[in-house]
C-alpha positions in Angstrom: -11.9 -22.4 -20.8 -13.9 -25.5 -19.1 -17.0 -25.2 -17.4 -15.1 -26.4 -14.2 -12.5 -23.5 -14.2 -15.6 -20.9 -14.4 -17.3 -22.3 -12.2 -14.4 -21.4 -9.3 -15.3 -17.7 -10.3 -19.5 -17.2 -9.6 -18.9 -13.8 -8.4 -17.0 -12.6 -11.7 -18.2 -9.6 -13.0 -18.4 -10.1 -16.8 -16.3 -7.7 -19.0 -17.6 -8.0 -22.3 -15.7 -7.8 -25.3 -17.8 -6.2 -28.1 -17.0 -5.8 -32.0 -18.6 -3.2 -34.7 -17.1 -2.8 -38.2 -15.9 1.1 -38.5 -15.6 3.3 -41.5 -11.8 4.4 -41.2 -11.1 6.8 -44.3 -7.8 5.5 -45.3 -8.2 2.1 -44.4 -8.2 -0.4 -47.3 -11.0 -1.8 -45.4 -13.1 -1.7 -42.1 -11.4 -1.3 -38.7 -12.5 -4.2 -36.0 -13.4 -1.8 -33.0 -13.5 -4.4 -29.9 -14.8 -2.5 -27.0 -14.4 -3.9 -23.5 -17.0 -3.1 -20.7 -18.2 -4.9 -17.9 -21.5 -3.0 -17.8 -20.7 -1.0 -14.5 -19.4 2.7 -14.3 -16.0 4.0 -14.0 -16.3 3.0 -10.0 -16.1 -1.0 -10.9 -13.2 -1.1 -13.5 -13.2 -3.9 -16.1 -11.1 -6.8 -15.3 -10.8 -10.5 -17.1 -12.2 -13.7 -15.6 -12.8 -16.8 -17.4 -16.0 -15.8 -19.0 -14.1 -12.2 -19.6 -11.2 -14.0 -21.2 -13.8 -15.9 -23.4 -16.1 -13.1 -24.8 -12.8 -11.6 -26.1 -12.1 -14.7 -27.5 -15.5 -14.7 -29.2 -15.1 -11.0 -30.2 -11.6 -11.5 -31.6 -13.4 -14.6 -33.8 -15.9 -12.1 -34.9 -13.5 -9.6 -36.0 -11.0 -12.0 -37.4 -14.1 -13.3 -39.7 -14.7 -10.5 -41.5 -11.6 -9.9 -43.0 -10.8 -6.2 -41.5 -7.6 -4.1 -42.9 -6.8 -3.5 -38.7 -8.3 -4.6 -35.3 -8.1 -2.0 -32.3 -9.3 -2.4 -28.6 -10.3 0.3 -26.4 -12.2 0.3 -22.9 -15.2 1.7 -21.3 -15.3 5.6 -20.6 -12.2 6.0 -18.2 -11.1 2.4 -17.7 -9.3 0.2 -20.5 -8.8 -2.9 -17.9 -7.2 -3.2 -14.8 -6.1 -7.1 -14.6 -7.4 -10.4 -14.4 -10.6 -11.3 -12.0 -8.8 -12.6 -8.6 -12.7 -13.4 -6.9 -12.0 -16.8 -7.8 -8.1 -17.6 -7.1 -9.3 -18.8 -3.3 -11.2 -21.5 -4.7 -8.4 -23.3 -6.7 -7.2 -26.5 -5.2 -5.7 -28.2 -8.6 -2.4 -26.9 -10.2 -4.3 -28.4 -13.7 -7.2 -25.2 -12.8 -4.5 -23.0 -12.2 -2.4 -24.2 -15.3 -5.4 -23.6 -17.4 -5.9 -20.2 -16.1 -3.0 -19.3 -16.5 -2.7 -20.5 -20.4 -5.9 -19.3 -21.5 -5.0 -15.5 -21.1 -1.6 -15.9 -23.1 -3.5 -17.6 -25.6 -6.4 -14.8 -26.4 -3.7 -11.7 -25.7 -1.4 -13.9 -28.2 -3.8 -14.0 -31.2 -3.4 -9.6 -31.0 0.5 -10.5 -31.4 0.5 -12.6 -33.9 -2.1 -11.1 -36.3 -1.3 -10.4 -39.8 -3.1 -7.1 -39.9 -2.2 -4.2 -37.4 -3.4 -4.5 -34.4 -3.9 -1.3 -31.8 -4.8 -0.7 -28.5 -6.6 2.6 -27.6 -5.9 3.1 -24.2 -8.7 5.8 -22.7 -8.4 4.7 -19.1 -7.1 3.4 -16.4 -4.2 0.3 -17.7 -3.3 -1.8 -15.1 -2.3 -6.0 -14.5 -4.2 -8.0 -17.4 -5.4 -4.8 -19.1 -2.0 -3.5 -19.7 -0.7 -7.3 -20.7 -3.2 -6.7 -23.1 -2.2 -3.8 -24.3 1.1 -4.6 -24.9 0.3 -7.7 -27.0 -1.2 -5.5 -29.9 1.0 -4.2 -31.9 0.5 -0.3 -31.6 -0.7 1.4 -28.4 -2.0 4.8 -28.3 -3.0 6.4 -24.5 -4.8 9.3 -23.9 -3.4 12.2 -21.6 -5.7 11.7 -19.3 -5.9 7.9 -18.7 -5.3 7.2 -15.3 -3.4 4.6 -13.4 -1.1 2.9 -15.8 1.0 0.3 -13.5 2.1 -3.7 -12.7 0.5 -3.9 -9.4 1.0 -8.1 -9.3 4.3 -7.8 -7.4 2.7 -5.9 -4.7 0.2 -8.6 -4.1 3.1 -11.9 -3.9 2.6 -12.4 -8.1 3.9 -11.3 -11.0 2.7 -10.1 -14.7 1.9 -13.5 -15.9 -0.2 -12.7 -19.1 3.2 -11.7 -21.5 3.7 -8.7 -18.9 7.3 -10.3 -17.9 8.6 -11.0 -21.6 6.8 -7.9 -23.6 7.9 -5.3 -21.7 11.2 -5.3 -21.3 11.9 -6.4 -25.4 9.8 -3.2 -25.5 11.2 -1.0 -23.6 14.4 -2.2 -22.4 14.8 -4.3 -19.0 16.3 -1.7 -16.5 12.8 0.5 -17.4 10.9 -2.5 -17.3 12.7 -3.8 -13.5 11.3 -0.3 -12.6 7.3 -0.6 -14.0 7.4 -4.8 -13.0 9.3 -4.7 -9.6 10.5 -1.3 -8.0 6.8 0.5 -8.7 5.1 -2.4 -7.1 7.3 -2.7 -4.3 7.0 0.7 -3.5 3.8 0.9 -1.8 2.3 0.0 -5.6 3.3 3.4 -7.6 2.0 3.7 -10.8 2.7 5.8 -13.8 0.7 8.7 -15.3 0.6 7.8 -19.3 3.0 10.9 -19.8 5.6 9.1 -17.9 4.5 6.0 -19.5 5.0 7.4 -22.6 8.5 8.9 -22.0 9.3 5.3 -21.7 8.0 3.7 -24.1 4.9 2.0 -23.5 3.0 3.9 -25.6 3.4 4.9 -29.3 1.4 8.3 -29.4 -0.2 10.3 -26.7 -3.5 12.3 -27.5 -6.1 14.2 -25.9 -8.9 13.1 -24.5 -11.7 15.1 -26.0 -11.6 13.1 -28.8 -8.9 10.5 -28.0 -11.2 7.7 -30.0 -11.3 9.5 -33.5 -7.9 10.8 -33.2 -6.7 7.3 -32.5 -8.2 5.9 -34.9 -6.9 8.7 -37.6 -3.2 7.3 -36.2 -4.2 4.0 -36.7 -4.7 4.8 -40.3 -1.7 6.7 -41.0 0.4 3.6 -39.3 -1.4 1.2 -41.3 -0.9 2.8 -44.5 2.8 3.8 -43.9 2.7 7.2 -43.6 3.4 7.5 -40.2 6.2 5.6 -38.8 6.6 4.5 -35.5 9.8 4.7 -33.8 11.2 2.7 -31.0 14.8 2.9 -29.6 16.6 -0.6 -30.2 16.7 -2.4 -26.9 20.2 -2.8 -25.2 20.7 -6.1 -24.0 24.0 -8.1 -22.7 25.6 -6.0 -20.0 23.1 -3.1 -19.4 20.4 -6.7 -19.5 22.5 -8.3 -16.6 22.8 -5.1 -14.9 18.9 -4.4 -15.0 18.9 -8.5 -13.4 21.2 -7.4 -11.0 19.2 -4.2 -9.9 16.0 -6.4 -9.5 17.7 -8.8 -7.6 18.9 -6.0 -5.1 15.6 -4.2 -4.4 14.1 -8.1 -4.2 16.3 -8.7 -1.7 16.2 -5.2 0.2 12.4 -5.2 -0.1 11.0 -8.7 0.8 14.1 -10.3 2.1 13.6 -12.9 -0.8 10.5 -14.5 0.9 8.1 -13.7 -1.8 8.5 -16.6 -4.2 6.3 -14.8 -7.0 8.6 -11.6 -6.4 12.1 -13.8 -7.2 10.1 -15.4 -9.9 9.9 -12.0 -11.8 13.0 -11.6 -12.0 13.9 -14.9 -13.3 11.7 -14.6 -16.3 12.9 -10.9 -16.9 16.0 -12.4 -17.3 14.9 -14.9 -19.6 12.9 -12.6 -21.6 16.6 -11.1 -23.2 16.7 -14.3 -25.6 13.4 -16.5 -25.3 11.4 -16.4 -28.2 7.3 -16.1 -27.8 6.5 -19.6 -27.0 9.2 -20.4 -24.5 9.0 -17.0 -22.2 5.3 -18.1 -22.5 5.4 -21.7 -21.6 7.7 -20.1 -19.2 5.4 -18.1 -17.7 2.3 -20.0 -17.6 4.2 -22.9 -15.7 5.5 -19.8 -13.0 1.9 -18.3 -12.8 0.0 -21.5 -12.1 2.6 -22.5 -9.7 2.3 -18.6 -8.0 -1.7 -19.3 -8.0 -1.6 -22.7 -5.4 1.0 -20.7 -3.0 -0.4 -19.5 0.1 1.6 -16.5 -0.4 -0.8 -15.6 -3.4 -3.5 -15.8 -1.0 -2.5 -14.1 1.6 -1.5 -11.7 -0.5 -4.8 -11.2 -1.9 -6.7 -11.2 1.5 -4.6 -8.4 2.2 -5.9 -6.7 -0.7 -9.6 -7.1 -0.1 -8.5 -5.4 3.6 -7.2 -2.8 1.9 -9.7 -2.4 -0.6 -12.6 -2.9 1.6 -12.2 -3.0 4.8 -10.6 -0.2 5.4 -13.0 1.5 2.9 -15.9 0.6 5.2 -14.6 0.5 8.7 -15.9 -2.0 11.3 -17.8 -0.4 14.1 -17.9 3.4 12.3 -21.4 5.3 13.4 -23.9 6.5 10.9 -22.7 9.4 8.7 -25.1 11.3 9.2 -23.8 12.2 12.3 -20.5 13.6 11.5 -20.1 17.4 11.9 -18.8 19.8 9.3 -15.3 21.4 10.0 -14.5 24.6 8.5 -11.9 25.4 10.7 -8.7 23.2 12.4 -6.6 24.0 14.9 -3.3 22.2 16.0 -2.0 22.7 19.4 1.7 22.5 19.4 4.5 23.6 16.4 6.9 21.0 16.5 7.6 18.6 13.6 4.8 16.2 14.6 2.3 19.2 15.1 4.0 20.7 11.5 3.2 17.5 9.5 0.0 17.5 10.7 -0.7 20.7 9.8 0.3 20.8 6.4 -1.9 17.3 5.7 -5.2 19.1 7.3 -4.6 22.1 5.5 -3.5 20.5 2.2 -6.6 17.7 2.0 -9.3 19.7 3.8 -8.2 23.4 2.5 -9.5 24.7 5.4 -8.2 27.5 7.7 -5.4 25.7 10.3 -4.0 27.8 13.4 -1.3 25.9 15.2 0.1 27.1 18.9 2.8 27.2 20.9 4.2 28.5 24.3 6.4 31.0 22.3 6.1 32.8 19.1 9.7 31.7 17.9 8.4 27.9 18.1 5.2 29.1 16.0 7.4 31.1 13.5 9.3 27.9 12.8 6.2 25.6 12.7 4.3 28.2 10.3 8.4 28.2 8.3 8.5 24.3 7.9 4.6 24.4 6.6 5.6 26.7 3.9 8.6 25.3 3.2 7.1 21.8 3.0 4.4 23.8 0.4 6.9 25.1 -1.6 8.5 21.7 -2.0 5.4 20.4 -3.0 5.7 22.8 -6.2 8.6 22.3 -7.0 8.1 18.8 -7.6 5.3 20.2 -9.8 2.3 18.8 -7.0 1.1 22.6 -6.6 0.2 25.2 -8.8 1.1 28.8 -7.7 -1.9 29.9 -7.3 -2.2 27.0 -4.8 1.0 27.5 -3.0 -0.3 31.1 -2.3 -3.8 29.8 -1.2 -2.6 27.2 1.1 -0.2 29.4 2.9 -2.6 31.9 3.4 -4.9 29.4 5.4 -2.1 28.7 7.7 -1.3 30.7 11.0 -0.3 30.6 14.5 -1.3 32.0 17.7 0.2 32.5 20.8 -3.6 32.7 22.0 -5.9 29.8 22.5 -8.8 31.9 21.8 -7.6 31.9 18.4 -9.5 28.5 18.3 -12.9 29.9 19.6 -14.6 29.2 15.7 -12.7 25.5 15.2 -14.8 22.5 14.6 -11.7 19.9 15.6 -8.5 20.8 17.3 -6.2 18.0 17.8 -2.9 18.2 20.0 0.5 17.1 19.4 2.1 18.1 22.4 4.7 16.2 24.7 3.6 12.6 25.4 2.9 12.9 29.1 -0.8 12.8 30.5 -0.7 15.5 32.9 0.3 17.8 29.8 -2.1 16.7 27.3 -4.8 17.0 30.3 -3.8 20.5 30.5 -4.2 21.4 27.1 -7.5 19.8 27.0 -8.3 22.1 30.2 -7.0 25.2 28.2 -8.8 24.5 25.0 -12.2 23.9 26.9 -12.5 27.4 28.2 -12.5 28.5 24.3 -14.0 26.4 21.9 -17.1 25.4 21.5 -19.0 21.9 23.5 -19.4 20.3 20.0 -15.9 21.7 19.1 -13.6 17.8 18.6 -10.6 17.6 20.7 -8.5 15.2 19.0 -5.3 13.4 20.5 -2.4 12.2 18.9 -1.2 9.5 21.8 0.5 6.5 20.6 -0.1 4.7 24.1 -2.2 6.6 26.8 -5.5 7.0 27.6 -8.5 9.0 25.8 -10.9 8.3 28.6 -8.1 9.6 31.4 -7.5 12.2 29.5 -10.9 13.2 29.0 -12.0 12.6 32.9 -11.4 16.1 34.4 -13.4 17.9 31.2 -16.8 19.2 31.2 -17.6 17.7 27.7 -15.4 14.1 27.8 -17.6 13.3 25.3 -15.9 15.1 22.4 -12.6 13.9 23.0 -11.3 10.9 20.5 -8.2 9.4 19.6 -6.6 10.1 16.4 -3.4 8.5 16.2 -1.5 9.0 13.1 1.7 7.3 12.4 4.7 8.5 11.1 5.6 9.9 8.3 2.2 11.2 8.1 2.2 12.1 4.7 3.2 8.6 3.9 1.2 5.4 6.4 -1.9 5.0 5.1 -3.2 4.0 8.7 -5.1 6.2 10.9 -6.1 4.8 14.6 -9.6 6.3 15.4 -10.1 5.3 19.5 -13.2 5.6 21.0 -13.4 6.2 24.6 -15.1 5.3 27.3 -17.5 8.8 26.7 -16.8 9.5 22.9 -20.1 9.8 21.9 -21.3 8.9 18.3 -20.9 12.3 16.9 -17.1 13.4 17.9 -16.2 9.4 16.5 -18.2 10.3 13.2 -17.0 13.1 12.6 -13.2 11.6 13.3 -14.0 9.2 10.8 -15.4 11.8 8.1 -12.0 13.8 8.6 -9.7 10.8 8.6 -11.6 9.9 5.6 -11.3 13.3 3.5 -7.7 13.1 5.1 -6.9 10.1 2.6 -6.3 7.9 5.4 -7.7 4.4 6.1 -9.1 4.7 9.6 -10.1 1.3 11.8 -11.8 1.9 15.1 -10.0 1.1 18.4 -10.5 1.1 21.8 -9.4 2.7 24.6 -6.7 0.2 25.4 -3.0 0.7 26.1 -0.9 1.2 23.1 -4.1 0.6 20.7 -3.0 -2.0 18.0 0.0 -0.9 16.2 2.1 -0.2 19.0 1.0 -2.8 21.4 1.8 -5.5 19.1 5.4 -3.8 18.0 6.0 -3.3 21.3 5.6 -6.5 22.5 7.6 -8.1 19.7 10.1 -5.8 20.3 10.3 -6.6 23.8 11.0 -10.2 23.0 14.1 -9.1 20.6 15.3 -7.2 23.2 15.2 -9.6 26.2 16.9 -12.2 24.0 19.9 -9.7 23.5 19.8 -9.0 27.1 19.7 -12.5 27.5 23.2 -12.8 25.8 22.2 -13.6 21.9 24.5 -11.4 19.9 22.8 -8.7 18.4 23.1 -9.6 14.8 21.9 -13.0 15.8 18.4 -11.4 17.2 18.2 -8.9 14.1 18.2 -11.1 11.5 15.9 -13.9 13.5 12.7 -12.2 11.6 14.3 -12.4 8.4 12.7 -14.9 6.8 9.6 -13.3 7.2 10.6 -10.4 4.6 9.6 -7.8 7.1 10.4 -4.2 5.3 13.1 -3.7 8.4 14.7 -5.8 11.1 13.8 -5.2 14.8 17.0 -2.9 15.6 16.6 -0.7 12.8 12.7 -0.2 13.4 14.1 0.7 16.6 16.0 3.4 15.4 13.3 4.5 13.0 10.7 4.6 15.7 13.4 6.0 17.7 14.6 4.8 21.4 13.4 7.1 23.7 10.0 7.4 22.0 10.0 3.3 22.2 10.9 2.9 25.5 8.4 5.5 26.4 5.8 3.4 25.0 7.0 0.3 27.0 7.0 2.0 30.1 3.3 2.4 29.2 2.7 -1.3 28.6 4.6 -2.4 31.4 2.3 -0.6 33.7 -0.7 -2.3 32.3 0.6 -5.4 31.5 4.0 -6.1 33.6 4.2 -9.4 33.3 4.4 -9.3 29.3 6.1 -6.4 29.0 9.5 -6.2 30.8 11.5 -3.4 31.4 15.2 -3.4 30.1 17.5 -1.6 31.9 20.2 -2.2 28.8 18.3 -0.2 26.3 17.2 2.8 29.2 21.2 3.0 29.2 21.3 2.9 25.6 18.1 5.7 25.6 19.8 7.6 28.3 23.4 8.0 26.2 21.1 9.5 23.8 21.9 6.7 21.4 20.0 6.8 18.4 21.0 3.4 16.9 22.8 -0.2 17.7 24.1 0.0 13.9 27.2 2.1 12.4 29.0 2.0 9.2 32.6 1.0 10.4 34.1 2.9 7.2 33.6 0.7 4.5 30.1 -0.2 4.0 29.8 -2.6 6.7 26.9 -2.4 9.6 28.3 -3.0 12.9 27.3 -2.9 16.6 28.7 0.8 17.7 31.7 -0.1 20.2 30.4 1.9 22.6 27.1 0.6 22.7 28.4 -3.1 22.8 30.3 -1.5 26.0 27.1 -0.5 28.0 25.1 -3.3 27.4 25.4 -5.9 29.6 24.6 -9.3 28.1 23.8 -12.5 30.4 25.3 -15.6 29.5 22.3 -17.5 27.7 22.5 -16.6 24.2 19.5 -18.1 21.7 19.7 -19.1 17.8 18.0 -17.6 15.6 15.1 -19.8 15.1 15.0 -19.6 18.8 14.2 -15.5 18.8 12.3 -16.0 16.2 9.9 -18.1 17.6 9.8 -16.7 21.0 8.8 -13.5 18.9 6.0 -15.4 16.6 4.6 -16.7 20.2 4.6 -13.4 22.0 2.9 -11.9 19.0 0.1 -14.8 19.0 -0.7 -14.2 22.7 -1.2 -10.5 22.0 -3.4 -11.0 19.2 -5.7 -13.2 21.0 -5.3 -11.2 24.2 -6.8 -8.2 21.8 -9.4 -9.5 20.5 -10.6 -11.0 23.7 -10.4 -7.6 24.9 -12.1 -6.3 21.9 -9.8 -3.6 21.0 -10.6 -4.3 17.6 -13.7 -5.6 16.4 -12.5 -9.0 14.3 -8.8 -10.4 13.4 -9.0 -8.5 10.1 -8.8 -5.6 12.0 -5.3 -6.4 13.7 -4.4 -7.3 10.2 -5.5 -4.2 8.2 -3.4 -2.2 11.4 -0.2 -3.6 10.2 -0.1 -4.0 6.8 -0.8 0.0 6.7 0.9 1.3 9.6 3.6 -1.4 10.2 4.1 -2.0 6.6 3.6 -6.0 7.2 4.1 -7.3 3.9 1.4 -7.9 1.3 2.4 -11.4 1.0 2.1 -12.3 4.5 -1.8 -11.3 4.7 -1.0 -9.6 8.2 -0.2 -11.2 11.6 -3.0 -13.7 11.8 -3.3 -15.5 8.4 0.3 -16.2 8.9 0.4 -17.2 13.1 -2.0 -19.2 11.6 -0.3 -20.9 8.4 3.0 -21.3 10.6 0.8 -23.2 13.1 2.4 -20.9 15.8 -1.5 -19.4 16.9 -2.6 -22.7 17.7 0.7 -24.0 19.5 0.1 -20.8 21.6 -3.0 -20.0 22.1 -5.1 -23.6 21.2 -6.9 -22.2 18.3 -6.7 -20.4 14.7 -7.6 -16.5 14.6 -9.3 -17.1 10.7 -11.6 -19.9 9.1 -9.4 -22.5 6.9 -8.9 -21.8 3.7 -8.5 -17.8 4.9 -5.5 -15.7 3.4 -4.1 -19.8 2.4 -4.2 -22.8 -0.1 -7.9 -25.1 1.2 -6.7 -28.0 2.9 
């Protein structure tokens, strides 16, 4: 690879490729041992750069030279590799950089392939991008049981395998399993594969131990080398179940990312080609897609939302010392609805920990303590709890009729009715028994932490924690600090959301917080246009090309109606001349409509008659272009209206809020890198939100 290509990546971290000549009884000569490691524990995995790529070229030469009966590569203790180096893919402005990149991998990976001695990959660790490419170009592949992550993350990101990933696989493992690993996994919030499951299908030969997963490998090895052990491998289907694997892609393509990830439909494309290209064209194939994929901004945006992900929310803007968080050994939940029930079950599951949950009557705290269980014994079903786990957790969940029954909890957060002067009754309640350092948490979506805190002797322990649901599932968790939240309550938030699995960002005390306020305002605008006279299929598919995981009308039914125009109200009080008030959908809430949609019998979404009948459209409809831009604007003024505010501490922030609780697609690198690429934030508001070059090709 030229000097000029490695110099794009000065921050790579170097996986070296080493070789050593092993004794392998049974060999008719040494095995070539290439061992990759980047020098850094299990905590920074090994990945390939351009000066990764080329000490495995140099290692392959050295093994290659002296003539050995077999060549394996295995990884450092617990990772094999996990892709290529992307610290550098911001940097490329010339598709002849990108086209090099791109070649150079196939063109190491491919001299495993094409050897004319076995070749085997020991997979100890973690597998994932690059590292499983790799992988699959040797000939044999042996995991051990207790590997790790074995997954095709690239789609999440707006790419795709483009190191063989695309045309191995599926002549491996057939393409409907290989639409799954490639495309469904990724899109689906990047699931991976445990190597038992990766093994059922195929990806590996032989699955051994761990204790000593090196030695027994390389015992296989020998046995496959010498013919003694053969290794079987279904024949792979291809002309109609092939097309119907293309057609499945396409459909979850096009239900997942509306088609607006280029990379994404790319995949497909060479997955299709892969059922009768030979080696050199699915290559040339794919090296001409990925260098094309690397000077998109979608590529880079999709990687700035990775970094958000992967660091950002790791270390959280504004978070106080650690030091100061408080140990809890006890929760309490006040409230056992399903809200109240979810939460419960995620405190007591990640923090094992006793949880008491309340209510006004025991039958509403039977039935929150039922669904708990019930939840915990789905949980093992699935095979997620052991049963001596199942017992232990149910026994750390109870309910009380009694507040006292909180007197020895460290954090008790409510989930009660969204109404102030209810949540500032609880708070009243709850202060006569626990303790002043005692947390009082607050699920809110929209009101206040500091009003809510005003009346209480210790407003200094109250915090928001705003979880969004389902609970088990959004990664995001809103920590608001109010106005008297001192340092210690908001630490100690933080070390719970933290031990909670959830990626907290810190937020002000400001209507809505971030999530909401800016769906809330979008939603507004969707709205209004329908009022307005645009017909509603018009205004729901106006976001569209975006690739948004749901169109406005049915996030409005997810979120639900009521709960939605709740949270307007809200905003209109604060804000009232940005957020309007429609007096269509308080009809629509007040029929107790759940949705605009129905199936009309056959399969087909339309508007429920009897909601067409209530609303009452003006006479100005808008295209869909026009919605959609009205909507792009009135998300641009809100952003900068919020960081101006300083609800959030930087533009990342907003970002990192709705890729995680909004599910804003990867691709898209958030609200601001895209306002910005679209030109829309500086139309609206005379100025970008992120440097050039940000989350988009350099200029």
């Amino acid at each position: 690879m030229s000097d000029d290509v490695t110099a794009l990546f000065p921050d790579e971290v170097v996986t070296r490729a080493h070789t050593r000549l092993v004794d392998a009884p049974g060999l008719p000569g040494k095995l070539a041992l290439i061992t990759l490691d980047n020098g850094h524990d299990h905590t920074r995995p090994s990945t390939f750069g351009p000066a990764g790529l080329a000490s495995l070229d140099a290692a392959l030469d050295e093994a290659f030279a002296a003539e050995p009966a077999a060549i394996a590569v295995t990884g450092k203790p617990f990772v094999f590799a996990v892709g290529a180096d992307l610290s550098g893919i911001g940097r490329i402005t010339r598709r002849e950089d990108a086209l090099t990149i791109a070649r150079t991998g196939h063109d190491v990976f491919r001299r495993l392939t094409e050897a004319t001695i076995p070749t085997f990959a020991f997979v100890n660790g973690a597998a994932m991008g690059g590292g499983l490419e790799l992988a699959l170009s040797c000939h044999y592949r042996t995991a051990s049981k207790s590997a790790g992550a074995i997954a095709f993350p690239e789609c999440y990101l707006g790419l795709f395998p483009g190191w063989g990933g695309t045309q191995l696989l599926p002549n491996l493992i057939g393409a409907d399993a290989a639409v799954t690993v490639i495309i469904e996994n990724a899109l689906s919030q990047n699931r991976t594969l445990d190597p038992v499951k990766a093994h059922g299908l195929g990806i590996f030969d032989e699955l051994l131990d761990s204790a000593d997963f090196l030695e027994e490998s390389v015992r296989w090895a020998v046995r496959v080398a010498g013919g003694e052990q053969q290794v079987q491998r279904p024949e792979v289907e291809r002309g109609a179940a092939w097309a119907d694997a293309v057609r499945r892609a396409s459909g979850i393509v096009a239900a997942r990312t509306q088609s607006a990830s280029p990379a994404v439909t790319k995949a497909v494309e060479l997955i299709e080609l892969a059922e009768t290209a030979d080696l050199d064209t699915g290559y040339a194939a794919e090296t001409e897609a990925l260098a094309d994929a690397l000077m998109t901004d979608e590529l880079r945006a999709g990687l700035y939302s990775f970094d958000l992900v992967q660091k950002r929310a790791k270390r959280p803007a504004g978070a106080p010392d650690k030091s100061l968080a408080r140990e809890v050994g006890k929760v309490g939940v006040v409230g056992a609805g399903l809200m109240a029930g979810q939460l419960a079950l995620l405190f007591v599951r990640r923090l094992q920990v006793p949880v008491v949950i309340t209510d006004v009557d025991q039958d509403r705290i039977d039935q929150g303590v039922a669904y708990i269980h019930g939840e915990i014994d789905k949980l093992a079903a699935k095979g997620r709890l052991s049963p001596d786990a199942v017992n232990r957790l149910k026994a750390l969940v109870t309910g009380s009729l009694d507040k006292s029954a909180f007197a020895d909890a460290d954090f008790v957060i409510e989930a009660v009715f969204e109404e102030m002067s209810v949540k500032q009754q609880v708070f009243g309640e709850l202060e006569q028994h626990v303790s002043p350092e005692t947390v009082l948490a607050t699920n809110t979506s929209s009101l206040s932490i500091g009003e809510m805190a005003a009346k209480l002797d210790h407003p200094e322990r109250v915090v928001g924690f705003h979880f969004f649901n389902p609970v088990a599932v959004l990664p995001l968790l809103e920590v608001v600090r109010g106005e008297r939240t001192d340092d210690a309550a908001l630490a100690t938030a933080f070390k719970v959301g933290k031990q909670l699995k959830k990626s907290c960002v810190l937020v002000s005390d400001a209507p809505a917080f971030v999530v909401n306020r800016l769906l809330t305002r979008f939603m507004g605008e969707i709205i209004a246009a329908i009022d307005e006279g645009t017909p509603f299929d018009v205004a729901d598919r106006a976001l569209t090309p975006l690739g948004l995981p749901m169109s406005p009308l049915v996030l409005l039914q997810l979120v639900g109606p009521a709960v939605a125009q709740h949270v307007n109200g809200t905003m209109h009080a604060a804000y009232p001349e940005r957020f309007g008030i429609s007096e269509n959908l308080q009809r629509f809430v007040d029929a107790g409509k759940a949705a605009v949609w129905i199936d009309d019998g056959s399969g087909n979404q339309v508007v429920d008659p009897e909601v067409a009948a209530m609303w009452q459209q003006g006479d100005a409809p808008s295209t869909e272009e026009q919605v959609r831009d009205r909507a792009l604007a009135a998300l641009a003024e809100e952003a900068r209206l919020m960081l101006d505010e300083g609800v959030v501490a930087e533009a990342q922030d907003l970002d990192l809020c709705m890729i995680l609780g909004a599910g804003w697609p990867f691709w898209l690198g958030g609200i601001t890198p895209y306002l910005d690429r679209s030109g829309v934030a500086e139309r609206v508001t005379g100025q970008r939100f992120l440097a050039p070059g940000v989350a988009s090709v350099p200029a």
